[in-house]
N, C-alpha and C positions, 0 to 999 in steps of 0.2 A: 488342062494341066498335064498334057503328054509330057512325056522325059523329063516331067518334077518328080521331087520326092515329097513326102510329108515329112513336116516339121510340127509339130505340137508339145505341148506343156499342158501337161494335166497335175491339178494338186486332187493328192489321195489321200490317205487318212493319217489322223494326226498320230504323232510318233510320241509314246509313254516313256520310253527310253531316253533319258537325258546324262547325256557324260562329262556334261561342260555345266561350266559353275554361270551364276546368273551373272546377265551385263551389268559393268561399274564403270565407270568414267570418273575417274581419282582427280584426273588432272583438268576435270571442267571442260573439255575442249569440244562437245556434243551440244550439241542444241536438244531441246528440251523433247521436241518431236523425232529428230533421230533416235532419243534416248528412249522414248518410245517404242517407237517399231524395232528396236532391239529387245524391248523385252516385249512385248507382241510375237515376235519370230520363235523368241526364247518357250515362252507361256505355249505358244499352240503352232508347235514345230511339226508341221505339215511334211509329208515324204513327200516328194514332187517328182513325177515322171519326165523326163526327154526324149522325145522321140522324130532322130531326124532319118530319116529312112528304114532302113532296116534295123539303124543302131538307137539300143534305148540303153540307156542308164538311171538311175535316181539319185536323189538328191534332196537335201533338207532346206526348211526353212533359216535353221538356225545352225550352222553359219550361211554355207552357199547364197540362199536370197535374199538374206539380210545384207551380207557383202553387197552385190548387184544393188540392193535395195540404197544404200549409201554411197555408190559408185555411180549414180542417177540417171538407171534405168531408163526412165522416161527421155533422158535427153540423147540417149545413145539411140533409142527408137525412133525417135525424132530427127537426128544425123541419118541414118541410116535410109530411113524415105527418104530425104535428101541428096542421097547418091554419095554416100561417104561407106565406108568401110569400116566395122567396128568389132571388135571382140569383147565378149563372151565366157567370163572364165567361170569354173567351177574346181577351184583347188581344194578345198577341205575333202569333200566326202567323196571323191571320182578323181583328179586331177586330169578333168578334162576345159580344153579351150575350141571356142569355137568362131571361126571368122566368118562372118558374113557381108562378101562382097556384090552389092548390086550392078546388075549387067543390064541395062533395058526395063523388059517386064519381071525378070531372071533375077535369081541370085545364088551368087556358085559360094558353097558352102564349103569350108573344108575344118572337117573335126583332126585334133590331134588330140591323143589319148596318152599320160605320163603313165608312170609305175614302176611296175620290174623289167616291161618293156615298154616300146612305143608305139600303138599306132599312129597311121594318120589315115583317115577316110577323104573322100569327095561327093557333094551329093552339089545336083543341081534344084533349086526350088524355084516355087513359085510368091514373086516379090510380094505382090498382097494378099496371100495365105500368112506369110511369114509377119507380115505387119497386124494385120488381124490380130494374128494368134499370140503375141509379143505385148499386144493393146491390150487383148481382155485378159491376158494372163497378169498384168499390173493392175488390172482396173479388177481383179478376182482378189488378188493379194489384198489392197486398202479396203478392198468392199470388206475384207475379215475383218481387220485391222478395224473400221469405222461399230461394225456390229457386236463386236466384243468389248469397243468401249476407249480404245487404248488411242485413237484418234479422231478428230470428227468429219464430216461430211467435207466441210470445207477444208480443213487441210488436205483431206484425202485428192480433192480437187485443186487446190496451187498445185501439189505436189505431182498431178498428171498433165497442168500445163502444155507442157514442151510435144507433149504427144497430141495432147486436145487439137492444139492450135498448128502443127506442121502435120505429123503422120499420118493424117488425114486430107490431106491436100489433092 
């Protein structure tokens, strides 16, 4: 992995801090499992580390991966071994976005960071560090998710699909 960087996603400890009122879906328009892992995220809102080279930031469960989590994670993982291009946002608690473009074995990564001002970074990775670490950071979230009760083994699994079955090719 010369001239990669690291990329990882680590969830760390649950956040007792809640400022946001719990999920409601007035207008029906959620399925019953989404509706779920909305209040999963809510209930046991996880700080979550990113860390793609030298730049880390954190992040909650509730909103950030729940967002991701209904924007279907899984299938952007799943495109993205596929040699497509995909981003990565995290607006609630960072407003950071993140692209990640597969090159070969490569993938050129480029962070931009919103706020009061703008960065933007560049990092080069390594393509199956990044799918790795992209896998079991889904496959760590449901495995909560399935343990605490809020979903079962099997949904946990349609719902990683797209990854089971392509991102591992």
């Amino acid at each position: 992995m010369s001239n990669t960087h690291i990329f990882n996603i680590k969830i760390q400890e649950r956040s007792l801090d809640s400022h946001a009122l719990p999920p409601e879906d007035p207008l029906r328009e959620l399925s019953d499992f989404e509706m779920r892992i909305r209040h999963f995220c809510y209930e046991y809102n996880y700080q979550t580390s990113i860390q793609v080279g030298d730049y880390v930031t954190q992040v909650f469960f509730d909103p950030d991966i729940c967002i991701l989590l209904e924007n279907n994670l899984p299938q952007k993982v799943a495109d993205l071994s596929q040699g497509q291009t995909i981003k990565i946002s995290f607006c609630e608690s960072c407003c950071l976005i993140i692209e990640l473009v597969p090159q070969d074995s490569k993938i050129s990564c480029s962070l931009q960071e919103f706020g009061y001002s703008t960065k933007k970074l560049h990092f080069d990775l390594d393509k199956n560090q990044v799918l790795k670490t992209l896998v079991n950071f889904i496959n760590q979230v449901m495995e909560k998710a399935v343990i605490s009760g809020f979903i079962t083994f099997m949904e946990k699994e349609q719902y990683m699909i797209p990854v089971l079955i392509k991102a591992m090719r």
